[in-house]
C-alpha positions in Angstrom: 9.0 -2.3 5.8 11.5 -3.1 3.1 10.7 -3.0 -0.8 10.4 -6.6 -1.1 7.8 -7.1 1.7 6.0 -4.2 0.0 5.9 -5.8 -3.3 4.5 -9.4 -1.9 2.1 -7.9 0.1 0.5 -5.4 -2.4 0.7 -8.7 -4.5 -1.5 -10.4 -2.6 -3.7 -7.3 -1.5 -4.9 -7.3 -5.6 -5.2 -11.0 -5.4 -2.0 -11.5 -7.5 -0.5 -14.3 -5.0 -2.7 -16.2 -2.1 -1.0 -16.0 1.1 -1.8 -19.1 1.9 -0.8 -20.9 -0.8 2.6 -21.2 -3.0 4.2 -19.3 -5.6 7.3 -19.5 -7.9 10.1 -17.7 -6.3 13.1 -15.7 -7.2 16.4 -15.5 -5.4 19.5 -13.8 -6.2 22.6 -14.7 -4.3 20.1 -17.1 -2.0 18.2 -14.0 -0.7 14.3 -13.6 -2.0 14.3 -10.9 -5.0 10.7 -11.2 -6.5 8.2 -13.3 -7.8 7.0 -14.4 -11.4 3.8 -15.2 -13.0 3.6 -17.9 -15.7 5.5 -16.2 -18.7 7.8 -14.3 -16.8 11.4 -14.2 -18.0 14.0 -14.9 -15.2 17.9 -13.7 -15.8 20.3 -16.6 -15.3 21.9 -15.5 -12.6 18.7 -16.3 -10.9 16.9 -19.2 -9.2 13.2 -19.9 -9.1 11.5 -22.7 -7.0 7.4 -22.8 -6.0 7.6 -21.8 -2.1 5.2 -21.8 0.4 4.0 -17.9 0.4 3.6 -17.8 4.4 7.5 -19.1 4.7 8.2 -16.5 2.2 6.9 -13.5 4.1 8.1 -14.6 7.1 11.7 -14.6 5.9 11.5 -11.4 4.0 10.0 -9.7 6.8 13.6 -10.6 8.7 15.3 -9.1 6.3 17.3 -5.7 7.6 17.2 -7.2 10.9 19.7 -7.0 12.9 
C-alpha cells in the first residue's frame, strides 16, 4: 500500500473524510498528494478541487502500478 492510500484510508477510519462522499483534493504535477480540511493552507504550486472520495481511492490505489 503506498503512503497516500494510507493516509485517506486512516482518514476515513477516524471519520475525517466519508468514503462515500467528496472532499477537497490536492494534486501536485496532476497526481493526488493529500487532502485539506476547511482552513488548510495549500502551496501554489498546488491544485485543489472537491472530488468524489470513491474516484479518489480508486486512482490512488493504481498508483505504483505497473
Amino acid at each position: 500500500m503506498n503512503h497516500t492510500l494510507y493516509n485517506f484510508i486512516e482518514a476515513i477510519a477516524m471519520g475525517h473524510l466519508d468514503y462515500q462522499g467528496t472532499a477537497m483534493i490536492v494534486r501536485r504535477n496532476g497526481k493526488i498528494f493529500d487532502y485539506v480540511l476547511e482552513g488548510e493552507p495549500v502551496s501554489s504550486n498546488e491544485t485543489v478541487a472537491e472530488e468524489c472520495l470513491v474516484d479518489v481511492i480508486s486512482e490512488i490505489s493504481k498508483y505504483g502500478k505497473k
